[in-house]
BANU-526566 format. One line per 4 residues: number of its first residue (from 0); for each residue x, y, z of N, C-alpha, C. Coordinates in Angstrom, 3 decimals. Layout:
BANU-526566
NUM> X Y Z X Y Z X Y Z ~ ...
***
This chain:
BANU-526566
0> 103.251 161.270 107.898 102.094 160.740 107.220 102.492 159.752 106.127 ~ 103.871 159.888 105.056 104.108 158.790 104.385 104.276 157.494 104.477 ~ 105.349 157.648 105.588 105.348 156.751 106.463 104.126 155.661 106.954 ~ 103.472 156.125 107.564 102.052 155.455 107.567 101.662 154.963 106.772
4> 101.538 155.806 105.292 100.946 155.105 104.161 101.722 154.162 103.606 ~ 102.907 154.466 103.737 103.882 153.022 103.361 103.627 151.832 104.379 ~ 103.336 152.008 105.651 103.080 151.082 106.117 102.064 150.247 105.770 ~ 100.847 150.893 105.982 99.575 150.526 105.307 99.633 149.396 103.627
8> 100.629 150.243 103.065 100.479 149.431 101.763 101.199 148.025 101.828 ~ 102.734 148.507 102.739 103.429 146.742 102.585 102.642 146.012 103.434 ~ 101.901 146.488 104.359 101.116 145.473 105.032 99.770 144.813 104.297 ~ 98.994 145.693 103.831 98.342 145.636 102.584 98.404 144.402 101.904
12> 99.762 144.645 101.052 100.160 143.931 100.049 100.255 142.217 100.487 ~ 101.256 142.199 102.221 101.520 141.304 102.827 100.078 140.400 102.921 ~ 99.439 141.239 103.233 98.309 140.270 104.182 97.361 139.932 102.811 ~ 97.908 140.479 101.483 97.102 140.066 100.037 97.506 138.764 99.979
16> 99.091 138.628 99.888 99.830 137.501 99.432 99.571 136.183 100.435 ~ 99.551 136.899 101.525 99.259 135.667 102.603 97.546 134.709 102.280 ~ 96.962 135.775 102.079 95.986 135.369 101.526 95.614 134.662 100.318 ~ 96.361 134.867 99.327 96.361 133.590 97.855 96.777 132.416 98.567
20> 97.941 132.888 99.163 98.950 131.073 99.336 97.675 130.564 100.486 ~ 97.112 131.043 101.216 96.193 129.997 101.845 94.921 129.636 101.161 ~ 94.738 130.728 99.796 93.277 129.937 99.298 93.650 129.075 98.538 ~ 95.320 128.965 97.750 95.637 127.924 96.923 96.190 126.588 97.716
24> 96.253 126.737 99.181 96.827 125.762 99.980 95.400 124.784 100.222 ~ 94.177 125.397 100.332 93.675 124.964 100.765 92.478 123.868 99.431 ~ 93.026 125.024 98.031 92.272 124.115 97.189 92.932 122.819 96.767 ~ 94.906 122.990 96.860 95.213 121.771 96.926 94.989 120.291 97.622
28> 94.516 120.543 99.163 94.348 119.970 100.289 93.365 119.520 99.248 ~ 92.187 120.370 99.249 90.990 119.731 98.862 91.437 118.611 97.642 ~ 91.622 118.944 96.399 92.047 118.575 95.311 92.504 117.137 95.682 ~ 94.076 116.716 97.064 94.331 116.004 97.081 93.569 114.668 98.104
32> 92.995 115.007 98.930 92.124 114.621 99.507 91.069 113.924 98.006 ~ 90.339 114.796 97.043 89.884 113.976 96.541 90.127 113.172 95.296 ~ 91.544 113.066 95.320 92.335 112.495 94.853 93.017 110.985 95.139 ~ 92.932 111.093 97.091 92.974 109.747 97.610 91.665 109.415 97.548
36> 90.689 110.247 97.890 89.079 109.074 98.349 89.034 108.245 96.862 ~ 89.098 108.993 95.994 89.040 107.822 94.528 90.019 106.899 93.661 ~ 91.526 107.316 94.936 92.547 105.909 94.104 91.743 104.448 94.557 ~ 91.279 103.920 95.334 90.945 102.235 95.364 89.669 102.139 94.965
40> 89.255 103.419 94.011 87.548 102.849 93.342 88.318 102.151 91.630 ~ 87.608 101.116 91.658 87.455 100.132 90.548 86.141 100.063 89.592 ~ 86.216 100.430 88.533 85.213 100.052 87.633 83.955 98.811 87.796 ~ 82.631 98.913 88.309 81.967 97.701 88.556 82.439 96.312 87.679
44> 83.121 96.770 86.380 83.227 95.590 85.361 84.668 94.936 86.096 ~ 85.415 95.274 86.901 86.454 94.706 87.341 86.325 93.861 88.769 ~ 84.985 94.031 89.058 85.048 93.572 90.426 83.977 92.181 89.991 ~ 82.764 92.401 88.975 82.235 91.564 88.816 82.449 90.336 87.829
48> 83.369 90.329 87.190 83.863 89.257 86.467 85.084 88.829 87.615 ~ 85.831 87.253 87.452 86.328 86.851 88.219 87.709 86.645 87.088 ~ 88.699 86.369 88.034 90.289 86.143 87.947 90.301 84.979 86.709 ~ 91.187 85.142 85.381 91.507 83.957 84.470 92.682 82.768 85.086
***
């Protein structure tokens, strides 16, 4: 019966940890994703005045 319960827990534990690293994998994705959609946005004041 310990046995079991040791199993139960490192698996437990396993399938906890597996679980952060994919909710933090996935808020990075997000994060960086919207991180590219807004590198080539420009301030309206830079697009509407012209080159010196």
């Amino acid at each position: 019966m310990s046995e079991t319960w040791m199993g139960l827990v490192i698996g437990g534990s396993a399938l906890s940890i597996a679980l952060l690293m994919v909710i933090d994998h996935y808020r990075r994705e997000r994060r960086r994703a919207r991180l590219l959609r807004h590198l080539d946005h420009h301030e309206w004041w830079h697009q509407s005045r012209g080159r010196m």
